[in-house]
C-alpha positions as CSV (number, residue, x, y, z in Angstrom):
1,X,102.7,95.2,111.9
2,X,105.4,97.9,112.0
3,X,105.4,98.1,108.2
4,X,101.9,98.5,108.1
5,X,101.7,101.0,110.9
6,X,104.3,102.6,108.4
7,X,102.3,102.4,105.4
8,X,99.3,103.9,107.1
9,X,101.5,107.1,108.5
10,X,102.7,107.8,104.9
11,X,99.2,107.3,103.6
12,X,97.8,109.8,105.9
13,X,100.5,112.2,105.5
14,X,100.5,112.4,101.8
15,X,96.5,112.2,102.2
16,X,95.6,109.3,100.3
17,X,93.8,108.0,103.7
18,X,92.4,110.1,106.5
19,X,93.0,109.7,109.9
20,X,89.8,107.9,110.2
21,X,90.7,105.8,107.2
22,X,94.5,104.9,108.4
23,X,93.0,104.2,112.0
24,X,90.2,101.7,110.3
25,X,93.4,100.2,108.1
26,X,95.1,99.1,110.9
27,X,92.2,97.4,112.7
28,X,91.2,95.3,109.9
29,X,94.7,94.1,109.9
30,X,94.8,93.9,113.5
31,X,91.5,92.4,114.0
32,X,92.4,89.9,110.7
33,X,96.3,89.3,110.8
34,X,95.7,86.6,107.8
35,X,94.5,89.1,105.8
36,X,93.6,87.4,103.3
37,X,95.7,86.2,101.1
38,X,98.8,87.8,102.9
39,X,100.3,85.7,105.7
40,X,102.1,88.1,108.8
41,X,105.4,86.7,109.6
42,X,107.0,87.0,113.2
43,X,110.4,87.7,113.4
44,X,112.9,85.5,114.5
45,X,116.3,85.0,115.0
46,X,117.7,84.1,111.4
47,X,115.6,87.1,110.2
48,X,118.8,89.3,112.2
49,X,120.7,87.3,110.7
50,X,119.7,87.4,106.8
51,X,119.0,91.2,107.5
52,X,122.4,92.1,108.6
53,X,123.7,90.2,105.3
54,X,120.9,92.1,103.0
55,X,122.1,95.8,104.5
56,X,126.1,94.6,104.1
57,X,125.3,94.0,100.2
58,X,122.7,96.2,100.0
59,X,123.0,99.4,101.6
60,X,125.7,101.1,100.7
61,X,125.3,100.8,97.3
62,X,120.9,100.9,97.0
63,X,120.1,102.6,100.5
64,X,118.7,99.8,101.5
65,X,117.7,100.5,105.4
66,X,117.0,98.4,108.7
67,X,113.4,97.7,108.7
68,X,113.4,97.6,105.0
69,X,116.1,94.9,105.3
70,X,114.5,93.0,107.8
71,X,110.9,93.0,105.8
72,X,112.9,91.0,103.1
73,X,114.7,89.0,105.2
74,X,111.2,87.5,106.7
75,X,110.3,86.8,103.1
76,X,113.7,85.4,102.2
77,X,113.5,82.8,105.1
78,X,109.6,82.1,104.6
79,X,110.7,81.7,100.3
80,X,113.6,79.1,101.6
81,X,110.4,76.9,103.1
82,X,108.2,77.6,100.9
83,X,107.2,79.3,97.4
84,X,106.3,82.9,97.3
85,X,104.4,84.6,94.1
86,X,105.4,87.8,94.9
87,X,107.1,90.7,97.1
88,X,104.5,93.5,97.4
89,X,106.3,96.7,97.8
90,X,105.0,100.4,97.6
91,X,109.0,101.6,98.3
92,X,111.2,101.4,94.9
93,X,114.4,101.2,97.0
94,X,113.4,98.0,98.5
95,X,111.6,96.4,95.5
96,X,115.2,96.5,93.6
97,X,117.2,94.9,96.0
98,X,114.1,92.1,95.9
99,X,114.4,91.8,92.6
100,X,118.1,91.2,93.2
101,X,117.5,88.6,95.7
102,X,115.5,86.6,93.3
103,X,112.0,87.9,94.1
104,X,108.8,89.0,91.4
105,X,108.2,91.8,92.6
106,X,104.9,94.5,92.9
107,X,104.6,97.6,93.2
108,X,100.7,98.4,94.2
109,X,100.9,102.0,92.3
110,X,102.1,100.4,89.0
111,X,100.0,97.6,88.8
């Protein structure tokens, strides 16, 4: 939920959504946490873990940051149980360092 209520800040700051249309974003997803075919993950643990690994590779060299870090370690640890078609990501930063850790990745403005 933290990324999201990211994504919608951005959105309405660069205007691609009003306020009205970030607020009515965030309760679909709230009101519909499968959303679809997207599955939220809750963080645990081993995500701390995997995270702390990902930003000691990662982010000196790609400026990989915390949350960023901590968004693919939820995916790494849900990939190690089970497959994953793709890691959807609007920042470039973070879809490069999933594409180094073995993901297909998507960027929703190039696709």
């Amino acid at each position: 939920m933290i990324e999201m209520i990211s994504v919608a800040g951005v959105k309405q700051r660069t205007g691609a959504l009003t306020r009205e249309g970030a607020a009515r974003f965030l309760r679909q997803v709230t009101v519909s946490p499968g959303m679809g075919e997207f599955e939220v993950q809750e963080m645990v643990a081993e995500d701390y873990m995997i995270a702390s690994r990902l930003l000691l590779a990662y982010s000196a060299k790609h400026s990989l940051r915390t949350l960023d870090a901590l968004h693919l370690a939820s995916a790494l640890r849900h990939r190690a149980r089970s497959p994953l078609d793709f890691f959807v990501t609007s920042d470039r930063t973070l879809a490069k360092v999933a594409a180094l850790e073995g993901f297909a990745v998507i960027i929703p403005e190039e696709a």
